[in-house]
N, C-alpha and C positions, 0 to 999 in steps of 0.2 A: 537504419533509417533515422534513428533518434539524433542518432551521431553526426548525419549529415543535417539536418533539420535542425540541429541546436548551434550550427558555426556561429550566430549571430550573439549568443549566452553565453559566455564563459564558462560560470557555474553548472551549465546543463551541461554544456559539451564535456567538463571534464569527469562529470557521474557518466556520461555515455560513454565516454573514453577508456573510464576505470572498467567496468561491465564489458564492453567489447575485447578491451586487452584482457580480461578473465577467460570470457570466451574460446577466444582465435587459441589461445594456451591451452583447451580442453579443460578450464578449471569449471567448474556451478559459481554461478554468481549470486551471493548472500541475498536474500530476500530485502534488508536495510539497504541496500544499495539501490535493489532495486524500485523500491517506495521511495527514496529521496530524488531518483532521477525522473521517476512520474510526480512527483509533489512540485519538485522543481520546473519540469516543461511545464507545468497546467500553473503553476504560480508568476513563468516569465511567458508565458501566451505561444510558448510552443506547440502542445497540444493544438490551442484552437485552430493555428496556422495550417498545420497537418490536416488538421479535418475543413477546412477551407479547400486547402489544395487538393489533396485526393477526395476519393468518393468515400461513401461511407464504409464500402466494403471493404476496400482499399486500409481506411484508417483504422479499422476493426483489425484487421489481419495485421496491425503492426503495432497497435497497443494491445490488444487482447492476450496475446501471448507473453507479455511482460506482466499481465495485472494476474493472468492465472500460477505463472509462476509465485509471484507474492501470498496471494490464496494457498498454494502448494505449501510454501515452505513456514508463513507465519503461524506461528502459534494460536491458538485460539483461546481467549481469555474470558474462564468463567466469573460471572457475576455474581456466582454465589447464590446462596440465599441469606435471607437479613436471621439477625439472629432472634429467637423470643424472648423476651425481658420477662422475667417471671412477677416483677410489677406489675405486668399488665394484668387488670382483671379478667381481660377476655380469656385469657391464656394462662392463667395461673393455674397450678392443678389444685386447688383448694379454693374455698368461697367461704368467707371473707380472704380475699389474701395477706399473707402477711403471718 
């Protein structure tokens, strides 16, 4: 549906292009592929058109399954935690620090 819906984008139709020809081939198609061809419909107003044109169910059932895929396959990137500066007084193991 992307594919048909992005005729008017270049750039969108040929990320829908790449992902479809992946597809039809039985290959998985890379999670980067598929976040640049949702960045791209929602950046050239594809997305909104979609959800314009069909209903919401409709538009759920035909992005939902590309954005869970993305979910699926990207990594998820911890933030860590910040390190303790033994500087700090709060957190020094000794008082005075230093």
């Amino acid at each position: 549906m992307l594919l048909t819906e992005s005729a008017a984008h270049p750039a969108v139709a040929e990320l829908a292009r790449s992902a479809y020809d992946q597809l039809t081939a039985g290959d998985s198609v890379d999670y980067r592929l598929l976040n640049d061809l949702i960045g791209e419909a929602s950046g050239k107003g594809v997305l909104r058109a979609i959800g314009r044109k069909y209903s919401p169910a409709a538009f759920e059932a035909i992005i939902m399954p590309v954005l869970q895929e993305i979910g699926r396959q990207a990594p998820i990137r911890s933030r860590g935690y910040p390190r303790v500066s033994q500087d700090d007084p709060l957190t020094a193991p000794t008082w005075p620090p230093g």
